[in-house]
C-alpha positions as CSV (number, residue, x, y, z in Angstrom):
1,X,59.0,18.1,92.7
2,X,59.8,14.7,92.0
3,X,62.0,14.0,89.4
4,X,61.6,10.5,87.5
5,X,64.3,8.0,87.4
6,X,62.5,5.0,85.7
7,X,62.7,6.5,82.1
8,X,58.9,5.1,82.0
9,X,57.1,8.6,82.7
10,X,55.1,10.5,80.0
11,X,56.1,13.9,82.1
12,X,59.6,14.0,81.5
13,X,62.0,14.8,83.3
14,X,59.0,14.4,86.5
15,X,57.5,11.8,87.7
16,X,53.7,10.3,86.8
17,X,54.0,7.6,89.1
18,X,55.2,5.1,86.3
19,X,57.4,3.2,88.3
20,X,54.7,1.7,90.6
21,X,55.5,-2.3,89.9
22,X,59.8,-1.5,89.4
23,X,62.2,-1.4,91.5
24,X,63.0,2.6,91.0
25,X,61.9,4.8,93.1
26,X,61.7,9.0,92.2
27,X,64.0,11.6,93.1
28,X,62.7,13.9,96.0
29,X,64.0,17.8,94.3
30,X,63.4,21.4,95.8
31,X,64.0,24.3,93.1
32,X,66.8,26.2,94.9
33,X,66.1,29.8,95.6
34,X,68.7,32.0,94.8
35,X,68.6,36.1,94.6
36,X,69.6,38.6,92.5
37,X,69.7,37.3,88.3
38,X,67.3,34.9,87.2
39,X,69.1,31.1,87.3
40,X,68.3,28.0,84.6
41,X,68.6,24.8,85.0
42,X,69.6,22.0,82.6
43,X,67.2,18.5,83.9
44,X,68.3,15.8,82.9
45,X,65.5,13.8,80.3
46,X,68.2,10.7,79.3
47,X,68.5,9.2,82.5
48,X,72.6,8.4,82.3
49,X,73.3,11.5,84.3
50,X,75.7,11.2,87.0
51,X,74.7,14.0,88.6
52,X,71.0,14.0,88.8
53,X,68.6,15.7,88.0
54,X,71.4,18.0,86.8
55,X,72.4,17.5,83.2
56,X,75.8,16.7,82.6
57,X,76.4,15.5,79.2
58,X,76.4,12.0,79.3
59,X,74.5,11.4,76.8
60,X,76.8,11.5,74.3
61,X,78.7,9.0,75.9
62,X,75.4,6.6,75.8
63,X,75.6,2.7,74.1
64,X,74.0,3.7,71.0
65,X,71.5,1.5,70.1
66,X,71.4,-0.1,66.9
């Protein structure tokens, strides 16, 4: 999967191919396999995460925009 890091995709949090013409380039991500109980994942959609494409709350540390 790749996972968008331009902001500019309309498949959120993956990449459409958007970016073609910026400078950012998608995320190359492999679902990890684990066994035994069923694991989630929190993808990041905001973009600020420092720990992509992992959520990790940053977005309520975001400029907000007025």
């Amino acid at each position: 999967m790749l996972y968008c890091r331009c902001g500019l995709s309309k498949d959120t949090p993956w990449c459409d191919n958007s970016h073609v013409g910026t400078p950012f380039k998608p995320m190359r991500w492999k679902v990890p396999e684990f066994s035994g109980a069923t694991s989630r994942f929190s993808i990041c959609h905001c973009k600020y995460t420092k720990k992509p494409p992992f959520c990790d709350g940053s977005r309520k540390y975001r400029p907000k925009h007025s």
